[in-house]
C-alpha angles and dihedrals in degrees: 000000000000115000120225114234148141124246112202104201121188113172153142126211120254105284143090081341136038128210134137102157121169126180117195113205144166095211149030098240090056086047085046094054092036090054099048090050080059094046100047085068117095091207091056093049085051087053093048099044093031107032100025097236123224095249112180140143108206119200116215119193111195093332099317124108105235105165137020115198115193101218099199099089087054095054120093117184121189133190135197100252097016146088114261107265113211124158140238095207133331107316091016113102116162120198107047124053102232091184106067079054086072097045098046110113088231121030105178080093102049125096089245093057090047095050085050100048098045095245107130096084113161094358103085131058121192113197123176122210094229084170091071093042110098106215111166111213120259118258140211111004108359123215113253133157117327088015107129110220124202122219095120127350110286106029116133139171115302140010106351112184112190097184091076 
């Protein structure tokens, strides 16, 4: 019989840049742990205000894919020094102008280079508002550990990363 589960999916399309990151899961709290692992990365953060990152959590009800939530307009990043950035959808950050990063003559001192590098550190907190999001509850038999899911072959579980 399906299972139920989320898939947390944070990714960017083969280019300058590489990331195709699922996490199968049988309920919110674990999606919410699993995505602020993700967040507290500043590469992540790079890939999500430079690259517009795919940032979605998909419900699945007994097998079937019944809702798609696009994450980005519930994500708030703030940085010591900076505006708040927060999205209106995937590539759309509003706050911080990300372009006249790429036009600086020197940009080891832009935002864009510090996310990149890593070098925000304590500097930066990501929250994300879960009370507006609107998750409806699995239902039936939900996914959990050693439950094979199947959103494309090979998808188990868990955190799957196919840029390996």
């Amino acid at each position: 019989m399906p299972r139920s589960f989320y898939d947390l999916a944070f990714g960017v399309a083969p280019g300058g840049a590489r990331k195709d990151t699922h996490y199968v899961r049988g309920s919110l709290e674990e999606v919410q742990h699993d995505l602020a692992v993700e967040l507290a990365e500043g590469l992540n953060l790079y890939l999500l205000c430079w690259y517009g990152a795919q940032l979605t959590l998909d419900v699945h009800q007994q097998g079937q894919l019944t809702d798609e939530i696009d994450l980005h307009p519930f994500v708030t990043i703030s940085i010591a020094g900076f505006p708040d950035i927060t999205f209106t959808g995937p590539g759309e950050p509003v706050g911080y102008d990300f372009q006249a990063d790429e036009e600086a003559e020197d940009e080891t001192g832009t935002l864009t280079h510090s996310m990149f590098a890593g070098e925000l550190g304590d500097s930066v907190t990501v929250t994300v508002d879960w009370d507006r999001i609107e998750v409806p509850p699995l239902r039936g038999k939900v996914a959990r550990e050693g439950d094979a899911a199947v959103l494309l072959d090979g998808f188990e579980y868990g955190y799957q990363d196919f840029e390996v």
